[in-house]
C-alpha positions as CSV (number, residue, x, y, z in Angstrom):
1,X,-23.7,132.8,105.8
2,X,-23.3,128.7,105.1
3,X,-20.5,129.5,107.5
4,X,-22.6,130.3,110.3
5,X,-25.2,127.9,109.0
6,X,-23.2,125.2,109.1
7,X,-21.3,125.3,112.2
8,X,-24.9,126.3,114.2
9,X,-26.4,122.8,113.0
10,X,-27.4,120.7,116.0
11,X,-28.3,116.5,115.9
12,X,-28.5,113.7,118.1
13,X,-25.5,113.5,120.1
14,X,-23.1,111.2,119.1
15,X,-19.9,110.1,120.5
16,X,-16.5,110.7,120.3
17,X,-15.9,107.3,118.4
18,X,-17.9,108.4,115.7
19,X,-15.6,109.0,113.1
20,X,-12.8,106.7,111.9
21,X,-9.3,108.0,113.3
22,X,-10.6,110.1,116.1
23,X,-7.9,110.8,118.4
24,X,-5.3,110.3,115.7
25,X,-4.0,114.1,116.1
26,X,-1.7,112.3,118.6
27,X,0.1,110.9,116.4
28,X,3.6,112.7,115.2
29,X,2.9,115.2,112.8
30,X,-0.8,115.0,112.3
31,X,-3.1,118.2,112.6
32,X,-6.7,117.4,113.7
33,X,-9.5,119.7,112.9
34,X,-13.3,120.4,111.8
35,X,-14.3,122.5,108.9
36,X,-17.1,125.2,109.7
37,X,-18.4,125.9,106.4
38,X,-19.4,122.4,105.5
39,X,-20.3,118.7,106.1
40,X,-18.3,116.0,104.7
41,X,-19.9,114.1,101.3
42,X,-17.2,111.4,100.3
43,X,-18.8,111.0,96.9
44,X,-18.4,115.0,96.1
45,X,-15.8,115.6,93.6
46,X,-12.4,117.6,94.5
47,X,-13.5,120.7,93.2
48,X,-14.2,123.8,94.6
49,X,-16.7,125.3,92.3
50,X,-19.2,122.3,93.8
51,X,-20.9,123.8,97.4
52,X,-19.7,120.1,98.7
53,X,-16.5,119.6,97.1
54,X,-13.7,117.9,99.1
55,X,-11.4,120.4,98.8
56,X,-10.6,122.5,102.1
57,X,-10.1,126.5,102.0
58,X,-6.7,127.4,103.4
59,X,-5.0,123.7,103.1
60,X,-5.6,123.0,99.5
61,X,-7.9,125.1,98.4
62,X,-6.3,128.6,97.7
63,X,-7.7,132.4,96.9
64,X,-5.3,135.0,95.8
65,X,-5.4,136.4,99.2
66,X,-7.0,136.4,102.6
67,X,-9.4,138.8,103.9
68,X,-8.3,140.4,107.0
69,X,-12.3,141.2,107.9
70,X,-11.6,144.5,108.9
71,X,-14.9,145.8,111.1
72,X,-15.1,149.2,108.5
73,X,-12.7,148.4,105.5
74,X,-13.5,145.1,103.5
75,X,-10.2,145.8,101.5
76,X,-7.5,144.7,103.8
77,X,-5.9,141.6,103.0
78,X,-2.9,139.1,103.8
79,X,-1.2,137.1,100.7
80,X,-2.5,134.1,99.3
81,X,-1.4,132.9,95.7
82,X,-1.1,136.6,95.2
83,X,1.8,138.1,96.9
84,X,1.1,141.6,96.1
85,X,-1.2,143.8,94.3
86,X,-2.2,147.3,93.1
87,X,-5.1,149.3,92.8
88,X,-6.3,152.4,91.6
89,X,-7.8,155.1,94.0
90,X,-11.2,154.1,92.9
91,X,-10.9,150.6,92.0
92,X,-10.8,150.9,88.2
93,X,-8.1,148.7,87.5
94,X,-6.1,145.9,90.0
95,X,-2.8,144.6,88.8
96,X,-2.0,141.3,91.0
97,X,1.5,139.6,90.8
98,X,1.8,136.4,92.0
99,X,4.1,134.5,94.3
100,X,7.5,134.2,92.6
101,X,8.0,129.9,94.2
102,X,4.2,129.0,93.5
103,X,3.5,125.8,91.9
104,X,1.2,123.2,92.3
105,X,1.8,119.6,93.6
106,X,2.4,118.2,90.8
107,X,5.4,120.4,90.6
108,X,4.3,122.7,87.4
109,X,4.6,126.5,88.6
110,X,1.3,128.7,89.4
111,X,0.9,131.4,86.5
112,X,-0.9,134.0,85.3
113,X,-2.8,131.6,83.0
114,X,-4.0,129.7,86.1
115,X,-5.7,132.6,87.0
116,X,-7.6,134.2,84.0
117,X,-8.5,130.6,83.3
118,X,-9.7,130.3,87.3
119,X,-11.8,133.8,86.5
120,X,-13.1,132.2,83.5
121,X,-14.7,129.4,85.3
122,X,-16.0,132.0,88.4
123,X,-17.8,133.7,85.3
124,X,-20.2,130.3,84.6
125,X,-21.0,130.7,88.5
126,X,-21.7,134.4,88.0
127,X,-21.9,137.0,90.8
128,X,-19.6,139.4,92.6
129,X,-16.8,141.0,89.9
130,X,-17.5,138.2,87.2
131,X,-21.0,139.0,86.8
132,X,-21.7,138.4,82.9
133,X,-23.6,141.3,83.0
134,X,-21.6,144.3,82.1
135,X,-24.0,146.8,83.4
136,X,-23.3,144.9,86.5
137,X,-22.0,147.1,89.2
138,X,-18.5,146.0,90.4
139,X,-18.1,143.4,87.4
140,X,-15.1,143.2,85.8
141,X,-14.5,144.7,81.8
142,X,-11.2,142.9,81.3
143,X,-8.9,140.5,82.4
144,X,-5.4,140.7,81.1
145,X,-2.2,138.4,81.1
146,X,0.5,141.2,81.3
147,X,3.3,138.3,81.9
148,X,3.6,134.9,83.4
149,X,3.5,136.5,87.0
150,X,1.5,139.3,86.6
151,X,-2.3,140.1,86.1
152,X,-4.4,142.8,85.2
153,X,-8.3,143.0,86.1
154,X,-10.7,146.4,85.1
155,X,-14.0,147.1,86.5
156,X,-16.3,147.8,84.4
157,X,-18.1,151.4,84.1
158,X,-20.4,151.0,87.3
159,X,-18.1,151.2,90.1
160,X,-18.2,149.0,93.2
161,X,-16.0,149.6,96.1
162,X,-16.0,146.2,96.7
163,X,-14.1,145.0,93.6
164,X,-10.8,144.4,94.7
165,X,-12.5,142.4,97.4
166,X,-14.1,140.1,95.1
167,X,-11.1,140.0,92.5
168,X,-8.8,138.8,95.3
169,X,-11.3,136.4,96.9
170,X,-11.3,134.4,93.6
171,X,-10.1,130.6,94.2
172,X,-7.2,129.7,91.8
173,X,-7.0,126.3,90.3
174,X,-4.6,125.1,87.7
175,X,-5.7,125.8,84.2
176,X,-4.1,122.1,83.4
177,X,-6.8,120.5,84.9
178,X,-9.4,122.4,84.9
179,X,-9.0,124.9,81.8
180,X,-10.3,121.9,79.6
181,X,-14.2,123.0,80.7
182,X,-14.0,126.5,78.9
183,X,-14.9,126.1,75.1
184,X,-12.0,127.1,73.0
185,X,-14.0,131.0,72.0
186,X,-15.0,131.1,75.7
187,X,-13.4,134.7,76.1
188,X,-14.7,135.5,72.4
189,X,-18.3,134.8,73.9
190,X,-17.6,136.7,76.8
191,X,-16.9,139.7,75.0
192,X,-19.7,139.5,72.7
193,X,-22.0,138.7,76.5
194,X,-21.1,142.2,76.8
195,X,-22.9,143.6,74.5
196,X,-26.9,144.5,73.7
197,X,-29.2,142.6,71.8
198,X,-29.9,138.9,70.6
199,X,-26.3,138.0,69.9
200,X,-25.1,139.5,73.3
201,X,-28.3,137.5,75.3
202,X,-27.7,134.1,74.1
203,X,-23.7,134.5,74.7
204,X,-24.6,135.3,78.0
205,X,-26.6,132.2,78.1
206,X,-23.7,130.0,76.6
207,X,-21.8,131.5,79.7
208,X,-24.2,130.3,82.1
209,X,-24.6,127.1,80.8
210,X,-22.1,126.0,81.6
211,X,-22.1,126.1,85.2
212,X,-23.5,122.6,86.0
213,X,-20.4,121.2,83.7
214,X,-18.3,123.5,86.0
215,X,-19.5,122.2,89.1
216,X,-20.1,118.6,88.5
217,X,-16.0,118.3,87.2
218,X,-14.8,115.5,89.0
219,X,-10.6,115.8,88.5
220,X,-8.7,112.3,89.2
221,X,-6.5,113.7,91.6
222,X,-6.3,117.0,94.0
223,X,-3.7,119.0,92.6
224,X,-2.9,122.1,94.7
225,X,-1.3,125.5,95.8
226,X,-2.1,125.2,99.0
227,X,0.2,124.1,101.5
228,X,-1.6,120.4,101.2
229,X,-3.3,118.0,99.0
230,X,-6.2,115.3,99.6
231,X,-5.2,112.0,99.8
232,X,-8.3,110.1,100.4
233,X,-11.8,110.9,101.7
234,X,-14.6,108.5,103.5
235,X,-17.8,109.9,105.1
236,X,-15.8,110.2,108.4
237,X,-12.6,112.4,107.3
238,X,-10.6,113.7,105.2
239,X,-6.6,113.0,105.1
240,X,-4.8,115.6,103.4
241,X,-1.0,115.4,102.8
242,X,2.0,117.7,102.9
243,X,2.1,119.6,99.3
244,X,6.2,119.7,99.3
245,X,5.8,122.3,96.2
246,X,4.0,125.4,98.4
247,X,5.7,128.4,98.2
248,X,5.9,128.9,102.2
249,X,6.6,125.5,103.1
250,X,9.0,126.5,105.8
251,X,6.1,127.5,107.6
252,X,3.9,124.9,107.5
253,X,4.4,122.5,110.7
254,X,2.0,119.7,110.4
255,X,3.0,116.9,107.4
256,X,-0.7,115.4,107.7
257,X,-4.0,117.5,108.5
258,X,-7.5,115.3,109.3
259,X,-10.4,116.8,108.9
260,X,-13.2,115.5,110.8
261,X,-16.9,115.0,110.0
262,X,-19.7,116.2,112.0
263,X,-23.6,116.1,112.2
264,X,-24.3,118.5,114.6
265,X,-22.6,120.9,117.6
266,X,-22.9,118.1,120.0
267,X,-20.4,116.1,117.8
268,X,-17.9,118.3,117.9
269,X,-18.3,119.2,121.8
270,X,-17.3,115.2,122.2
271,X,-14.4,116.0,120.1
272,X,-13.2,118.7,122.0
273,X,-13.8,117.2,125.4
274,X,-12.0,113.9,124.4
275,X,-8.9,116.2,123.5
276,X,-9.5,114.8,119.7
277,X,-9.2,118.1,117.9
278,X,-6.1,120.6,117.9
279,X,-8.6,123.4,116.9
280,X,-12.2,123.8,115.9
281,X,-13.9,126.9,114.2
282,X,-17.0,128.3,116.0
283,X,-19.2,126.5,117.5
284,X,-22.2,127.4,120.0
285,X,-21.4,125.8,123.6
286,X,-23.7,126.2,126.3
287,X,-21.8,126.9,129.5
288,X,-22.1,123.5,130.8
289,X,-20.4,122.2,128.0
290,X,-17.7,124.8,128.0
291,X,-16.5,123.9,131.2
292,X,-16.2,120.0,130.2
293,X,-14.4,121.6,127.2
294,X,-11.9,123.7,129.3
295,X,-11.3,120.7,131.7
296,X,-9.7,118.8,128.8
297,X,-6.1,119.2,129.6
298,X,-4.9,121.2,126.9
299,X,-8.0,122.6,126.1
300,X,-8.2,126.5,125.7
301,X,-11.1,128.8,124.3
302,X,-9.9,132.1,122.1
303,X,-12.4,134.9,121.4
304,X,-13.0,137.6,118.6
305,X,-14.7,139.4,116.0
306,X,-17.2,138.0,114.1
307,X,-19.2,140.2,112.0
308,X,-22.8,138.3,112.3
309,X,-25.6,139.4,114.3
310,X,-29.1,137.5,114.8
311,X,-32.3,139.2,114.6
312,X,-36.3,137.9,114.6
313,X,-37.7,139.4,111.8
314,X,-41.4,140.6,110.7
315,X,-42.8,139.4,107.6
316,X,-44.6,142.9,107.1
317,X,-47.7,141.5,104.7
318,X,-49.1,139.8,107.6
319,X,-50.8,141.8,110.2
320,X,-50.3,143.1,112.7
321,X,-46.8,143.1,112.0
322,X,-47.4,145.6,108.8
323,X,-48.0,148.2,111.8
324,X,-45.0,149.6,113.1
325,X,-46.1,150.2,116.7
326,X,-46.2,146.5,116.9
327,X,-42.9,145.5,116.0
328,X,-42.1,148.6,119.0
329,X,-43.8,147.2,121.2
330,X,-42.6,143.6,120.8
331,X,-38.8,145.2,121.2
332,X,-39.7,146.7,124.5
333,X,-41.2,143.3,125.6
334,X,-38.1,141.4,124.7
335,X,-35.6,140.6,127.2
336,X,-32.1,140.5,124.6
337,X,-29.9,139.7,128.2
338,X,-31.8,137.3,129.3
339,X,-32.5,135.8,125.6
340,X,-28.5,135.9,125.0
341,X,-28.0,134.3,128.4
342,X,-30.3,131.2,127.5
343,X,-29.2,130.9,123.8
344,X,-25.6,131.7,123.7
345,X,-23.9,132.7,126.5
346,X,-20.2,131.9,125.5
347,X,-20.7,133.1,121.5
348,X,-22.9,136.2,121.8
349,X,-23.4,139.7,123.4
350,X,-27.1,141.0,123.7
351,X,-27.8,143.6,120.9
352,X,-27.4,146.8,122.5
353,X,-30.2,148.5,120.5
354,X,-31.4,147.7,117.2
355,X,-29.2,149.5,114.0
356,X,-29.0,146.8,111.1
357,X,-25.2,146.2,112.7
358,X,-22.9,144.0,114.5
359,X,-22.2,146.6,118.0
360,X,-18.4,146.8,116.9
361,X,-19.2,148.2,114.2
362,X,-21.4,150.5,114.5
363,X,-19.3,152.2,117.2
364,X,-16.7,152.4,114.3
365,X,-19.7,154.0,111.7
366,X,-21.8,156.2,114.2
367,X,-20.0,156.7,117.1
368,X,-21.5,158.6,119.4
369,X,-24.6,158.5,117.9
370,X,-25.6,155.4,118.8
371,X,-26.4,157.5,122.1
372,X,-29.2,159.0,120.0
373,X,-31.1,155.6,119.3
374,X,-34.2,154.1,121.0
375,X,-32.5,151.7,123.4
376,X,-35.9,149.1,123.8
377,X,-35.2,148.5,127.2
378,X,-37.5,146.0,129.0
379,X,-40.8,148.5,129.2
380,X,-44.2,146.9,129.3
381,X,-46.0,150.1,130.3
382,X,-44.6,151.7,126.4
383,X,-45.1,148.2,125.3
384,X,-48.9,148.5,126.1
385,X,-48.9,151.9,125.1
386,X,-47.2,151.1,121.2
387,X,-50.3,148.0,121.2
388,X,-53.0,150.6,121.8
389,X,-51.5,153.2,119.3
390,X,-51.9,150.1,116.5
391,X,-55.3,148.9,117.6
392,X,-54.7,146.0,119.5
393,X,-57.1,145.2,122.7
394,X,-56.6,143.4,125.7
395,X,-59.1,141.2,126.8
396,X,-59.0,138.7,130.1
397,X,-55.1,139.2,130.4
398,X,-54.4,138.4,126.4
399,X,-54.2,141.3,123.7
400,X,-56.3,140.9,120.8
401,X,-56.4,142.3,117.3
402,X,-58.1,145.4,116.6
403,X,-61.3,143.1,115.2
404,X,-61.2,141.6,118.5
405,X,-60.2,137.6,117.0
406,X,-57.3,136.3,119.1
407,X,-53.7,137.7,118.6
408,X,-51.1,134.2,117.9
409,X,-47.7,135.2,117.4
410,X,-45.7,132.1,115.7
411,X,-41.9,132.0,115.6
412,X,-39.9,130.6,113.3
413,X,-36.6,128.8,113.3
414,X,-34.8,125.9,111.5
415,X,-34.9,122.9,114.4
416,X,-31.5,122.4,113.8
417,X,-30.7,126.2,115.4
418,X,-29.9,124.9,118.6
419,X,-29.3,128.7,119.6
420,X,-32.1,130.2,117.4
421,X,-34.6,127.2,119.3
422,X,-33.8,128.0,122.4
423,X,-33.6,132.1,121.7
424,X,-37.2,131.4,120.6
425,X,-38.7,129.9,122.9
426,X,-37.0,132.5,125.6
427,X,-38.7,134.9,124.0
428,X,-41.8,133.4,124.1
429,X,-42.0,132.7,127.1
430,X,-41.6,136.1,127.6
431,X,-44.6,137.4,125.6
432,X,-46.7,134.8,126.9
433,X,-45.8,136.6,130.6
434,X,-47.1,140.1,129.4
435,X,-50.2,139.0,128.0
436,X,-49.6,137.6,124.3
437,X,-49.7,134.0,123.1
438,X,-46.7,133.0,121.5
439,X,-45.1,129.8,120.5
440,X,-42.1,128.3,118.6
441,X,-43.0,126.0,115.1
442,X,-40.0,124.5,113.7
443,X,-38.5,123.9,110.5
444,X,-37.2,120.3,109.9
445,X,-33.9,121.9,108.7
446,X,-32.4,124.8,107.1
447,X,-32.7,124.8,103.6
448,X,-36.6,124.1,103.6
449,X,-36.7,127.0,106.4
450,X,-35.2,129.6,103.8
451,X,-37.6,128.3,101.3
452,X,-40.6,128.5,103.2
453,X,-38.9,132.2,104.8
454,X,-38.3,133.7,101.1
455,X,-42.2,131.9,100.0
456,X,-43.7,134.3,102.4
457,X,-45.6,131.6,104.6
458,X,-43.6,133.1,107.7
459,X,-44.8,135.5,109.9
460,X,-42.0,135.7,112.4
461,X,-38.8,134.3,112.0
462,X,-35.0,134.4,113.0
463,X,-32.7,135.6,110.4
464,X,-28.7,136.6,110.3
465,X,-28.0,140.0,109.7
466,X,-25.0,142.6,110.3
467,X,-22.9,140.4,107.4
468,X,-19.9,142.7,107.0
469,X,-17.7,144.1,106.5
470,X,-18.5,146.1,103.7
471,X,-21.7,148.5,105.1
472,X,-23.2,147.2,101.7
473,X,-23.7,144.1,102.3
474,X,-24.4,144.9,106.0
475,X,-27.8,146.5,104.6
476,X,-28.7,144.0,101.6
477,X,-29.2,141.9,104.5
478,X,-32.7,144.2,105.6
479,X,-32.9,146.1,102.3
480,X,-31.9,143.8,99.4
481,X,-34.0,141.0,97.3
482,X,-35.7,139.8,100.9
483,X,-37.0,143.4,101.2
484,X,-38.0,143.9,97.1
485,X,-35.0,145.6,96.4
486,X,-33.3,143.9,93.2
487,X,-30.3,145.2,91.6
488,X,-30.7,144.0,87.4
489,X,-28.4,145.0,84.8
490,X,-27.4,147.7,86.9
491,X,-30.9,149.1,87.6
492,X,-32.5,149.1,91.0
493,X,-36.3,147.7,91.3
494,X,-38.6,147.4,94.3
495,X,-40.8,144.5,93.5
496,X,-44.0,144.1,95.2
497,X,-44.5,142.0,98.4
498,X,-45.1,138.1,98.0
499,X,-43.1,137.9,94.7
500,X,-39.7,137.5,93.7
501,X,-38.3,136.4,97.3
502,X,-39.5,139.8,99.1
503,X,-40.7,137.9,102.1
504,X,-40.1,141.1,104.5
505,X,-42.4,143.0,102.6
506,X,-41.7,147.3,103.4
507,X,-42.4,149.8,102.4
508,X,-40.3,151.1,99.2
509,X,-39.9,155.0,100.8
510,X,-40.3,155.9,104.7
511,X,-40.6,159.1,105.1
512,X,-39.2,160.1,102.0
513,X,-36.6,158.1,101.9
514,X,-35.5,155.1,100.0
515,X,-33.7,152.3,102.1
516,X,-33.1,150.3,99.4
517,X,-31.7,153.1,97.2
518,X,-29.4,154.1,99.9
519,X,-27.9,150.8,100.4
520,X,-27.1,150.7,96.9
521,X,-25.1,153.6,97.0
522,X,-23.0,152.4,99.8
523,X,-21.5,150.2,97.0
524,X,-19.6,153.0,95.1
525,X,-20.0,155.6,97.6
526,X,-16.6,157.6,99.2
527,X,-15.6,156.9,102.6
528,X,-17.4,160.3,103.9
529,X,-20.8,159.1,102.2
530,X,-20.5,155.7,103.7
531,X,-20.6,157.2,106.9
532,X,-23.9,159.5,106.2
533,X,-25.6,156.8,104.4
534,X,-25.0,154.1,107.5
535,X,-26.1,156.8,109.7
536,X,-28.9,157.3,108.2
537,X,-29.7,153.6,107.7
538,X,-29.2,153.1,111.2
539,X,-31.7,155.7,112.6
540,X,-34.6,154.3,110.3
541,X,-33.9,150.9,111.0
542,X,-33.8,151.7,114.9
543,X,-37.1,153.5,114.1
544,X,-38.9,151.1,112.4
545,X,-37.5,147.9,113.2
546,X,-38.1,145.7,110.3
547,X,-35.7,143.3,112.2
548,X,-35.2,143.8,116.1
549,X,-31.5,142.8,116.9
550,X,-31.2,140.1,119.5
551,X,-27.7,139.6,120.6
552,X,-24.4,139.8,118.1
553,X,-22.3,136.9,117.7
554,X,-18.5,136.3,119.5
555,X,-16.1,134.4,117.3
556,X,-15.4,131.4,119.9
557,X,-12.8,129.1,118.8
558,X,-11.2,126.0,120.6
559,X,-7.6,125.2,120.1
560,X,-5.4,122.4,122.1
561,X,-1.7,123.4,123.1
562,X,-1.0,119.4,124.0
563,X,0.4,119.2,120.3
564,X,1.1,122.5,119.1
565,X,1.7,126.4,120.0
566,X,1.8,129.9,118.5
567,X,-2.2,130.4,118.1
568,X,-4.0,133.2,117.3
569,X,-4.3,135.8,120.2
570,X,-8.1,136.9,121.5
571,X,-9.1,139.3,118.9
572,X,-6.6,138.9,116.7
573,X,-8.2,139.1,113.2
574,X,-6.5,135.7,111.6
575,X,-9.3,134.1,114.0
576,X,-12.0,134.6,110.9
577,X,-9.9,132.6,108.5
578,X,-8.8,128.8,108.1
579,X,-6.6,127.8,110.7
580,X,-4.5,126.4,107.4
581,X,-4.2,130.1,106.8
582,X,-2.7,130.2,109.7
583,X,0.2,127.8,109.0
584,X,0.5,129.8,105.9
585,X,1.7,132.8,108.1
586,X,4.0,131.1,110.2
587,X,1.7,130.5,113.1
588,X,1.2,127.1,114.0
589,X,4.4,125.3,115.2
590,X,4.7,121.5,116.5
591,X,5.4,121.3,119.9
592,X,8.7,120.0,121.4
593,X,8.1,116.4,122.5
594,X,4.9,115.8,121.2
């Protein structure tokens, strides 16, 4: 999700000139790009535990491998620091051996210590398979150095299928640097965090605390496994240098990479059309633009997957949106084409019908019965009828709540949305044409928008979903914390509406059945289950629409051939990583004579 957040931002816009070296990827050897999951803050250390540390995933920063972002299995990878591994049929054990040639740039070689201490620091941060929590699904029991090469990590007794996942998706640093921040008994505490009782809860909060120590490290230098190292940093770029240590090095064709800072979409756009940038993640380009863009000699635009949807969703406490004919009859109001058209018509496809996910997938999980959901096709005549089923009156051309006081529908979206803004207001406009007053209220960014979203004060407001992808987390997205589910020391609770972050506010059964409940078991379930269990999902989310789906995002990428060849084909599924990923596989190669 920062991902998407961060590459959706939009500001004043600002020139070309507007960072220090622009235009320098024309210079021998130097790779100019943009990095998609976050702004550049010169005085953030080099550390990749900190949200804003300079360090870069793919060119220095390095995980053990690569997820491959399969649209139905989250377990397929490519080789990072890890050149191979093995797993048990269900998960219970992964034994990772590490590339034979790593070492880091300072020349000392990548071991098996590097990583149990790089698991030991992921375990202040908590979450995914070093939750502290043993009860904890998916968290792992034991990590083992079985030599100087080879690891061994166990899940714990609740099973999650997305373990090896989350083992392999760890960031590795070097233990001589950063080993130094985990207290001499740390894995002595660790194992006693295990446990029940007083001793086991305040090991468990030694753990934790120290998380801020973790984060705030500041090392002296970047030292890396990663086919480059940061040599300096200032608010406009970063200049990261050839690490002549990496394992692959053969591969790797550029001896300098920039990374440019941005403020907003409109920033990079300048970039791209000034032929300043030899690729740039995804970025949301309104046609206009995209023709500037192409015009750029060199210039070319590659399309694929991206597992993201956007939705509007209902805060369910507030009527009338509690009543389900409501949310109905706002879906068949809602133009998705015409809505995708205005807001992103080069890195979206209108939702086809509403299922909780992204359209390629769901034709891998339900096939042909997709055929068997409600559509919401443009229908004001069942719009009106849905309205009257919950109450509502219309009265001189407007509808009205069932007391008769007027009927406001407020939409919500962080200001800095430039796709979400003008989604909104599309569909707005919209209701306002079949009789109900709407209007768009902005937040002044995003953070304070998910504050004010999880606080409740929300009625309607935009929010990603279809996160995969592991069906799992496809579903926490509609029936995790935000919907009062919470998974505690292995136990699932529904929490009332208004507290703990349930700002969505459902029901805890529908007919008998447990969303919430269901999801959960899509995290151990076998491949068959999955399938019953997303099926199922799908129909009651289609029914009751506690999110309707408004168009599903394309992965659009920009990439220049003036300086270098061998990119990524359209929907090839390298596109979701790091183009330094790519150099890693032997992609990117300089082109003659530039």
């Amino acid at each position: 999700m920062r991902r998407l957040a961060a590459i959706t931002v939009t500001a004043l816009i600002a020139t070309a000139t507007a960072c220090g070296g622009v235009g320098g990827s024309a210079d021998s050897g130097v790779y100019t790009t943009i990095d998609g999951a976050k702004q550049i803050d010169a005085t953030a250390p080099i550390n990749p535990f900190n949200p804003q540390g300079n360090t870069f995933l793919g060119y220095d920063a390095m995980t053990l491998a690569w997820p491959k972002n399969d649209p139905v299995d989250p377990n397929r990878f490519y080789p990072g620091i890890a050149a191979s591994w093995t797993v048990t049929p269900d998960q219970g054990e992964v034994v990772i051996h590490l590339q034979p040639k790593a070492r880091w740039s300072d020349g000392k070689p990548v071991t098996s210590e590097d990583v149990r201490t790089s698991i030991g620091l992921a375990y202040t941060q908590g979450g995914t398979a070093y939750a502290v929590d043993p009860k904890a699904a998916g968290s792992a029991a034991d990590v083992r150095v079985v030599d100087a090469r080879t690891v061994k990590v166990t899940q714990g007794a609740s099973k999650s299928n997305l373990f090896l996942r989350n083992v392999l998706s760890t960031v590795v640093v070097p233990a001589h640097v950063f080993g130094h921040l985990l207290p001499a008994d740390f894995w002595t505490t660790l194992k006693a965090a295990r446990g029940t009782g007083p001793a086991a809860e305040k090991a468990k909060g030694q753990i934790t605390g120290l998380a801020e120590k973790v984060i705030s490290f500041a090392p002296a230098k970047d030292v890396s496994a990663g086919p480059f190292t940061l040599e300096r940093v200032n608010p406009g770029e970063a200049l990261l240098v050839r690490n002549k240590h990496f394992y692959a090095n053969q591969n790797i064709a550029p001896d300098r990479v920039k990374v440019l800072n941005y403020t907003g979409n409109q920033q990079i756009w300048n970039y791209l059309i000034s032929g300043s940038l030899d690729s740039a993640p995804f970025t949301a380009v309104p046609t206009g633009v995209l023709k500037r863009i192409r015009e750029t000699e060199g210039n070319e635009v590659v399309k694929g997957f991206s597992p993201v949807a956007v939705s509007l969703a209902f805060g369910q406490t507030r009527k009338p949106y509690d009543n389900v004919h409501v949310r109905r009859a706002l879906a068949y109001l809602i133009d998705r084409s015409q809505v995708t058209k205005v807001a992103s018509p080069e890195a979206g496809t209108p939702a086809k019908t509403t299922t909780g996910i992204h359209a390629k997938s769901a034709q891998a999980w339900l096939g042909d019965g997709i055929g068997q959901l409600d559509q919401y096709q443009v229908d004001p005549a069942k719009a009106a009828e849905e309205l009257e089923a919950a109450g509502m009156t219309r009265k001189g051309g407007k509808w009205a709540m069932p007391d008769g006081t007027p009927w406001k529908v407020e939409i919500h979206v962080p200001a800095s949305f430039s796709d979400w803004v003008s989604a909104a207001k599309a569909i707005t406009s919209q209701l306002n044409d079949h009789g109900i007053d709407a209007t768009v209220l902005t937040a002044a960014d995003y953070t304070l928008y998910l504050d004010e979203l999880a606080a409740g004060k929300y009625d309607v407001g935009f929010w990603l979903m279809a996160l995969g992808p592991s069906p799992y987390n496809i579903y926490q997205r509609i029936y995790g914390s935000a919907n009062g589910w919470q998974l505690l020391a292995g136990q699932l609770t529904h929490v009332p509406p208004g507290t703990q972050g349930n700002w969505m506010g459902g029901p805890e059964t529908i007919d008998g059945i447990n969303p919430g409940a269901l999801t959960s078991r899509l995290n151990a379930a076998n491949p068959d289950e999955q399938r019953r269990i997303v099926g199922t999902l799908a129909k009651l989310t289609n029914q009751q629409l506690p999110v309707i789906q408004l168009y599903d995002y394309v992965n659009t990428q920009f990439v220049s051939t003036s300086r270098y060849t061998g990119w990524p084909p359209a929907d090839s599924d390298v596109l979701r990583l790091p183009a330094g990923v790519w150099m890693q596989l032997g992609m990117i190669k300089e082109k003659a004579g530039s």
